[in-house]
Backbone bond lengths (Angstrom), bond angles and torsions (degrees), N, CA, C in turn:
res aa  C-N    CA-C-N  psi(-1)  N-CA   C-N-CA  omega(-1)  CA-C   N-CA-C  phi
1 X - - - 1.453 - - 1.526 109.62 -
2 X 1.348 120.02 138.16 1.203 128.25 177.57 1.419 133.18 -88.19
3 X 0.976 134.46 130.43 1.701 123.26 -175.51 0.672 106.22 -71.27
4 X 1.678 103.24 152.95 1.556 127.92 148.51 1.594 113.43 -84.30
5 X 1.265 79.24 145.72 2.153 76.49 173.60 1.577 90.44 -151.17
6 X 1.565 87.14 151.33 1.800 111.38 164.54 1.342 116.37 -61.34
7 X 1.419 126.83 174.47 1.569 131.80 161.96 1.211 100.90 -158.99
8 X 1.809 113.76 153.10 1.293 126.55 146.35 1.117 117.40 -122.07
9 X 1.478 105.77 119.28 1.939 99.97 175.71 2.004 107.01 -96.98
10 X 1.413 101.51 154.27 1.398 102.67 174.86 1.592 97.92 -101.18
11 X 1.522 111.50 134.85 1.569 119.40 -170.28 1.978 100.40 -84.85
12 X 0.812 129.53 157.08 1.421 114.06 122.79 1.403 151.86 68.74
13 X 1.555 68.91 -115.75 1.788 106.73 174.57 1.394 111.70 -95.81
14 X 1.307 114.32 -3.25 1.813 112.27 176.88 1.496 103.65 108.29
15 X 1.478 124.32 -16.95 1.290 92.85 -176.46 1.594 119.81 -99.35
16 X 1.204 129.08 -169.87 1.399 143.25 -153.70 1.626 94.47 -107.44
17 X 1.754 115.45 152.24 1.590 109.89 -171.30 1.682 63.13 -160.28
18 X 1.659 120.46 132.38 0.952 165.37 -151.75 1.953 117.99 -135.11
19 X 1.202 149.52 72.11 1.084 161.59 -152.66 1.376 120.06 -148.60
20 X 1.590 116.88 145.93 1.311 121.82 163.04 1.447 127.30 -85.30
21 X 1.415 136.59 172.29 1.316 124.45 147.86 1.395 123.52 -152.26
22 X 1.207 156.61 -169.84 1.481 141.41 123.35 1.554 105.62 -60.43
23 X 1.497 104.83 -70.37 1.522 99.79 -170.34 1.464 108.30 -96.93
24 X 1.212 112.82 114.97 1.778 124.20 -179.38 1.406 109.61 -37.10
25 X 1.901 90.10 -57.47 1.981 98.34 -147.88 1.776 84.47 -79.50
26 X 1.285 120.82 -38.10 1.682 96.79 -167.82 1.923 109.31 -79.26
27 X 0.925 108.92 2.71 1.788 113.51 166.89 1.603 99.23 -76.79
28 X 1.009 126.99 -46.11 1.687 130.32 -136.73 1.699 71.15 -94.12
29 X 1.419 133.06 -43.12 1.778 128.34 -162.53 1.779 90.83 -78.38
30 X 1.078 119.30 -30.35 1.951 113.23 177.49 1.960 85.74 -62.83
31 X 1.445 113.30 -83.26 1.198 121.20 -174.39 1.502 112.00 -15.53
32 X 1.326 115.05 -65.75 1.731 120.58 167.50 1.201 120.92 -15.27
33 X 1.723 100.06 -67.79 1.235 128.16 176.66 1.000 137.79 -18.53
34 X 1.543 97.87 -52.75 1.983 131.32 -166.87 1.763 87.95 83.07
35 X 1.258 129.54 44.14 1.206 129.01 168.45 1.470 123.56 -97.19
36 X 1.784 89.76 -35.76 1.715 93.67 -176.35 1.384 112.94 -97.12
37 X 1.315 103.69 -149.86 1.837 107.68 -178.37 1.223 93.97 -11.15
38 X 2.151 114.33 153.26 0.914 107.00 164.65 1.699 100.85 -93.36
39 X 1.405 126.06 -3.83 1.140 104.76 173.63 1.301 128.47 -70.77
40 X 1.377 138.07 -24.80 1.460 122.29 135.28 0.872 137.80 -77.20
41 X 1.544 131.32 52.16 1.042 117.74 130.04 1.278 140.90 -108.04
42 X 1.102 116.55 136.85 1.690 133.22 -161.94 1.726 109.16 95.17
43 X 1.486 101.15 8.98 1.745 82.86 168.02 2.087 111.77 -116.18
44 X 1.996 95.12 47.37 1.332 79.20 -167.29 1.430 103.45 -72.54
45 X 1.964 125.97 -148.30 1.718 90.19 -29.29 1.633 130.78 -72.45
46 X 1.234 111.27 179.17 1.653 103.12 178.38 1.538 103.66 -112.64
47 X 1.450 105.67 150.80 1.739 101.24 166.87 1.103 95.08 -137.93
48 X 1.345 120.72 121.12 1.846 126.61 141.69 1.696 116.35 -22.77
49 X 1.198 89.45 104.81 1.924 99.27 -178.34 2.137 95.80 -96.93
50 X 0.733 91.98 -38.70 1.746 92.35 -156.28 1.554 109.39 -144.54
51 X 1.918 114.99 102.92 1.456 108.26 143.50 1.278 140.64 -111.26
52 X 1.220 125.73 153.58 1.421 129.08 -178.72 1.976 121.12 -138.31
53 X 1.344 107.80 109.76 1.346 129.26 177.28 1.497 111.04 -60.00
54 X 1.458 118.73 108.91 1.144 112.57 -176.72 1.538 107.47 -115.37
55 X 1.363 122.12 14.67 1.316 118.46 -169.70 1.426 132.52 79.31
56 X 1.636 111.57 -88.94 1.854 101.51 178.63 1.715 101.08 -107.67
57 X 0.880 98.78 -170.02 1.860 116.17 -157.09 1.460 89.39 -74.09
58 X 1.481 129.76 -50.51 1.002 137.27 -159.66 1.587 112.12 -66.88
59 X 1.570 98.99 -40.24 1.574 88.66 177.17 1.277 118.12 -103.41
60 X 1.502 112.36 10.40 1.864 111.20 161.58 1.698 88.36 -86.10
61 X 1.256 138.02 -4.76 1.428 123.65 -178.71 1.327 121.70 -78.63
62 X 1.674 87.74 -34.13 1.758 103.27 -174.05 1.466 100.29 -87.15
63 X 1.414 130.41 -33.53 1.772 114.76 -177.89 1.169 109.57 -88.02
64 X 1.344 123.26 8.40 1.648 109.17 -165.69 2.030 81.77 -112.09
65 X 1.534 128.24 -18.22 1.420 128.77 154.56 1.608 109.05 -58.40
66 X 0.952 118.20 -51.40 1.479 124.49 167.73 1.102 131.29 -59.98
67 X 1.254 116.73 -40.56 2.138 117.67 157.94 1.543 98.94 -59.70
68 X 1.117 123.58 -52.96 1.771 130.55 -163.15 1.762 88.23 -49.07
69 X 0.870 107.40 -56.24 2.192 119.75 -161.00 1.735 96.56 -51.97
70 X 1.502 101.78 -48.26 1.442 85.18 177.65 1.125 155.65 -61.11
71 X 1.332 142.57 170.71 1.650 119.48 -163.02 1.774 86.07 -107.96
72 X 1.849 109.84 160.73 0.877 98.24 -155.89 1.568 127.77 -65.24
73 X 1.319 107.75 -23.19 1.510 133.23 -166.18 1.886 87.55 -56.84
74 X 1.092 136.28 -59.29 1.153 143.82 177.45 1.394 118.73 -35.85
75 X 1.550 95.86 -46.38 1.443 97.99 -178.37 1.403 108.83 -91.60
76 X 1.318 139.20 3.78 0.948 140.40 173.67 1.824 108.09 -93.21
77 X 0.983 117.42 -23.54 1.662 130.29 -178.59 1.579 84.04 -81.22
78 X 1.168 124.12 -73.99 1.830 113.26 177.88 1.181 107.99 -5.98
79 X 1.516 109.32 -84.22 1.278 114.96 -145.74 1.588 103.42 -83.03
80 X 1.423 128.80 24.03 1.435 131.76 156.50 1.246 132.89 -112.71
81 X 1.555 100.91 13.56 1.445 121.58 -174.58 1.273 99.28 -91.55
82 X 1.279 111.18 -166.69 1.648 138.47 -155.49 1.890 102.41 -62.61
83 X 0.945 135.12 177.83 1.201 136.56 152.81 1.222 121.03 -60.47
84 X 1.197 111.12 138.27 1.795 125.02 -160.09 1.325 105.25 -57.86
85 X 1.138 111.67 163.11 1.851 140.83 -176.01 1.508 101.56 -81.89
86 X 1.334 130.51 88.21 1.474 128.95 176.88 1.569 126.31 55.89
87 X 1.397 112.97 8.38 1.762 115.79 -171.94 1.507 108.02 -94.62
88 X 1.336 146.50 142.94 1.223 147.94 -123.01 1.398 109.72 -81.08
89 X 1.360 88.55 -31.89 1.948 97.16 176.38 1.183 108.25 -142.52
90 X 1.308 103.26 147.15 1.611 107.00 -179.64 1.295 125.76 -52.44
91 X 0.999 116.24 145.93 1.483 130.60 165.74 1.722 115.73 -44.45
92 X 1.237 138.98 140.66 1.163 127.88 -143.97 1.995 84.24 -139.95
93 X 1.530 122.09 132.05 1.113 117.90 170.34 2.098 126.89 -57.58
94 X 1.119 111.49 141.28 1.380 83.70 -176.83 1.898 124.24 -76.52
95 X 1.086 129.00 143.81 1.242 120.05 173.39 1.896 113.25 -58.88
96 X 1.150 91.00 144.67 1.747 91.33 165.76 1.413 125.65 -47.53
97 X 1.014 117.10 127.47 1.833 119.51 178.09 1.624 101.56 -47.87
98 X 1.043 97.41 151.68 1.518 112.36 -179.46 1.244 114.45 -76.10
């Protein structure tokens, strides 16, 4: 069985885009696309700031509701913390807003 894992991509324009997937890197290549969310599209480019492996669908459903709840400063301390919780590659700090 394959995991689910969370994501945060940084858009753009600075803001935060919050999503699940099985496969991270081929979600983030739809995203590229203008395939995925329509909320990124048109705010490229995007970079993968932060993943996290949560196992079944259900509970990348419930933490990726739970990243969304947070305010952003929070989610920005996330993704500058320690190396991720079991997700394929580490978690990557975010760059400074432009």
């Amino acid at each position: 069985m394959t995991a689910w894992s969370v994501y945060l991509l940084r858009c753009g324009d600075g803001t935060l885009y919050c999503g699940i997937a099985l496969d991270v890197a081929a979600r983030l290549a739809q995203h590229a696309a203008g395939k995925g969310a329509k909320y990124t599209r048109g705010r490229a480019p995007l970079k993968l700031v932060y993943t996290e492996a949560c196992g079944t669908k259900a509970d990348a459903l419930r933490r990726e509701r739970a990243i969304k709840r947070m305010p952003r400063e929070a989610k920005l301390r996330l993704c500058a913390r320690a190396p991720s919780r079991g997700a394929d590659r580490p978690r990557r700090p975010l760059d400074p807003a432009p």
